[in-house]
N, C-alpha and C positions, 0 to 999 in steps of 0.2 A: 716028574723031576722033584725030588727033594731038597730044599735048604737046612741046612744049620739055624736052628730057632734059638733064642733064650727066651727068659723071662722079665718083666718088670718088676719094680718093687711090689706092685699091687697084685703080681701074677698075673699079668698079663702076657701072651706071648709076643713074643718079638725079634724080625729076622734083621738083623746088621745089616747093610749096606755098607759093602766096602771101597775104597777109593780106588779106581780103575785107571784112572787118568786125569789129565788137564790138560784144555785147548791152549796152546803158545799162544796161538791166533789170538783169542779173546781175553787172556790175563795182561791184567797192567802192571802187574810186581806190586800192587798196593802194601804186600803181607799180611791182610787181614787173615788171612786162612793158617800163616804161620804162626802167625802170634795165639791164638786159640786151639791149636795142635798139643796136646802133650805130651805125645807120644813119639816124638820128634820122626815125623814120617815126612814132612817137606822137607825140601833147600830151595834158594835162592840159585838164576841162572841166567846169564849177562851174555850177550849178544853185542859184540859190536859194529852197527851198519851204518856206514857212511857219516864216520865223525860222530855218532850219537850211540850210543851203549842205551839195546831196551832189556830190561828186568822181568820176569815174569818166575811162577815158580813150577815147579818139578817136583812127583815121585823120588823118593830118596829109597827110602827104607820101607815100602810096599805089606813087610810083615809087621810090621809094627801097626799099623791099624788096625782099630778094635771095630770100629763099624760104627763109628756116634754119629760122622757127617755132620761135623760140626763145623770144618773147614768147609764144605758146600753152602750150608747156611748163612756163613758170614761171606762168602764171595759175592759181590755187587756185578761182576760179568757173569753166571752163572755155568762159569768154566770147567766144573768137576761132573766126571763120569762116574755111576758107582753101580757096583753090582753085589746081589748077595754069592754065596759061596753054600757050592752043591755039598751034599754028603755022600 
């Protein structure tokens, strides 16, 4: 099985990990993952159960990730799935 590689600045190779998902179950809506996104691949998504509305966030825009994992890094539940992408 082959991945899609790049390079580093230094020439290093390097395969993307892309964002696959995120557990509902275990995100709190903090936004730490959204606010470090620039590729505007999250949104925000509200639930409301019994009198109390919980946040958590979501997959928007799935192409738009480049493969930094940068939004897994900053999650404090460690709620993101990510996988690389075959050629």
């Amino acid at each position: 099985m082959a991945f899609i590689t790049g390079l580093t600045r230094d020439r290093q190779e390097w395969t993307p990990q892309f964002v696959m998902g995120i557990d509902d179950e275990l995100c709190i809506g903090c936004g730490r993952c959204f606010k470090v996104c620039a590729m505007d691949v999250l949104t925000y998504e509200e639930v409301d159960e019994d009198d109390s509305a919980k946040a958590f966030m979501t997959v928007a825009n799935s192409g738009n990730c480049v493969g930094c994992q940068a939004c897994g890094r900053t999650c404090p539940k460690k709620c993101f799935s990510f996988a690389p992408v075959e050629a």
